[in-house]
C-alpha positions in Angstrom: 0.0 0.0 0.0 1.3 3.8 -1.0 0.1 5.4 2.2 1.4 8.7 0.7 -0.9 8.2 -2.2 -3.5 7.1 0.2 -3.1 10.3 2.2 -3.2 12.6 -0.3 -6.6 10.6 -1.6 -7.9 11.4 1.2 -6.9 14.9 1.6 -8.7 14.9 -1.8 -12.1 12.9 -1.2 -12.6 14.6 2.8 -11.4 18.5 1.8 -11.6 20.6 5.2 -12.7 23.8 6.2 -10.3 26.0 6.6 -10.3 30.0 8.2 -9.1 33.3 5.5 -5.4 32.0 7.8 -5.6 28.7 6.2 -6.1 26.9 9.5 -8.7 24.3 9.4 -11.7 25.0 11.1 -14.6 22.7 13.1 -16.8 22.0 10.9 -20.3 19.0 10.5 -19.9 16.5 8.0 -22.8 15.3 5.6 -24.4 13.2 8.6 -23.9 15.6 11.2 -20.7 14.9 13.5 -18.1 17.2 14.0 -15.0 17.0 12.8 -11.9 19.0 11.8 -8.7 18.4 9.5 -9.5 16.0 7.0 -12.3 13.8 8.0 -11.4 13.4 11.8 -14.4 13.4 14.4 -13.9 15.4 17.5 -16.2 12.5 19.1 -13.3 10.0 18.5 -11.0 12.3 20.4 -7.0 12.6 19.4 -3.9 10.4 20.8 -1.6 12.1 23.2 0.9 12.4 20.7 -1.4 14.4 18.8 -2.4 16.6 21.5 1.2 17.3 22.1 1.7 18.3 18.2 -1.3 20.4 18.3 0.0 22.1 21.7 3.7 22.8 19.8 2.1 24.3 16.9 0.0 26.6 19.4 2.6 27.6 21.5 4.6 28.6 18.4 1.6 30.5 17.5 1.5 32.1 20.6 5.3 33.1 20.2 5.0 34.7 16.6 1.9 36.7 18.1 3.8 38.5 21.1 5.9 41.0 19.0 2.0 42.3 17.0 1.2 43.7 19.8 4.7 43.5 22.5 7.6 44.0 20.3 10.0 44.7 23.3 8.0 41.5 25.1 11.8 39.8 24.0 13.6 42.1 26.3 12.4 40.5 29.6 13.2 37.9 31.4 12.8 34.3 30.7 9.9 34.1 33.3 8.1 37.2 32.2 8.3 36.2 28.8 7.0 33.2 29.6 3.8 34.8 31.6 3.2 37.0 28.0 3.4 33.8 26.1 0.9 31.8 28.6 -1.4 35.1 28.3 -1.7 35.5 24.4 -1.8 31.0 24.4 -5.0 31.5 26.5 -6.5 35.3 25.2 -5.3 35.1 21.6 -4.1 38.3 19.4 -7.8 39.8 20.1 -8.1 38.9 23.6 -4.4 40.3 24.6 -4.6 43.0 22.7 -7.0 44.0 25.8 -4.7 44.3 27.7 -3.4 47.9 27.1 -2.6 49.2 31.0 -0.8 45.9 31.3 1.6 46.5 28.3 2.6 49.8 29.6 3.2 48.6 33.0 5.6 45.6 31.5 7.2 48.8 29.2 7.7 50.7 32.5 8.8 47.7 34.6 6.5 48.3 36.9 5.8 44.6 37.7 3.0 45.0 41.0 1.0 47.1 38.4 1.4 44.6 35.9 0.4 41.6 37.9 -3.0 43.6 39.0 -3.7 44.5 35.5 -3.0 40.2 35.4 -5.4 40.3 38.3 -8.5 42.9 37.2 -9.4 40.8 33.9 -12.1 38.9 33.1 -9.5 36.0 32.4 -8.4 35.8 36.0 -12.0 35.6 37.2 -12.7 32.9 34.7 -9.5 30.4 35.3 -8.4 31.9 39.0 -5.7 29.8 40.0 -4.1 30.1 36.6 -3.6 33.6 36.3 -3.2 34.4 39.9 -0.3 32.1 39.6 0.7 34.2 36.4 0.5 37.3 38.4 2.7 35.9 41.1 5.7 35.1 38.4 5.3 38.8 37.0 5.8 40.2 39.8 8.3 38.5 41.6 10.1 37.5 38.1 10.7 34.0 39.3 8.6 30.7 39.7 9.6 30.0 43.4 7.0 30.2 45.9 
């Protein structure tokens, strides 16, 4: 068997949804169940190793997003940088781009104002422990307790 060939048959006969970023979108097939990429159903869930390769390709997302809307976000420190990365992984482009009196607190180092602004969000009241966590590691600049 060609699986190559078979792939891209199947590529061919299942086509995909796909987003004006060329990212493939949710979408129902012909009876109903949802299903994304080429032909897979959500229902059937996805392997580990999967999940891992999906959470790669969204980190890097994540990554290429900070400088839109942080370009000095590569100036910090490893932990703060991390925090940024975390926040636009959760809040995409949109979402982070909310955050305006967080920004300029990073940009004026002022990291107790920062973790507020981490603090006062809709975010932090939605996943608490997540971003109050986040808010510890921008101000203190470190991941100890």
């Amino acid at each position: 068997m060609n699986r190559r060939r078979l792939a891209d048959d199947l590529i061919g006969f299942e086509g995909a949804i796909r987003n004006h970023d060329g990212d493939h979108m949710p979408y129902e097939d012909t009876r109903g169940v949802q299903t994304i990429g080429y032909g897979h159903r959500v229902d059937n869930g996805i392997t580990e190793a999967a999940a891992r390769v999906i959470l790669e390709a969204d980190i890097a997302t994540a990554e290429r997003n900070v400088p839109v809307l942080f370009p000095a976000a590569h100036l910090l420190d490893a932990v703060r940088q991390e925090v940024i990365v975390q926040m636009m992984f959760q809040l995409g482009l949109r979402g982070f781009g909310k955050f305006v009196q967080f920004r300029a607190a990073v940009l004026a180092q002022d990291w107790e104002r920062a973790a507020d602004e981490i603090l006062d969000s809709d975010a932090a009241r939605e996943s608490g422990r997540r971003w109050r966590v986040l808010a510890r590691w921008m101000r203190d600049g470190t991941r100890e307790d």
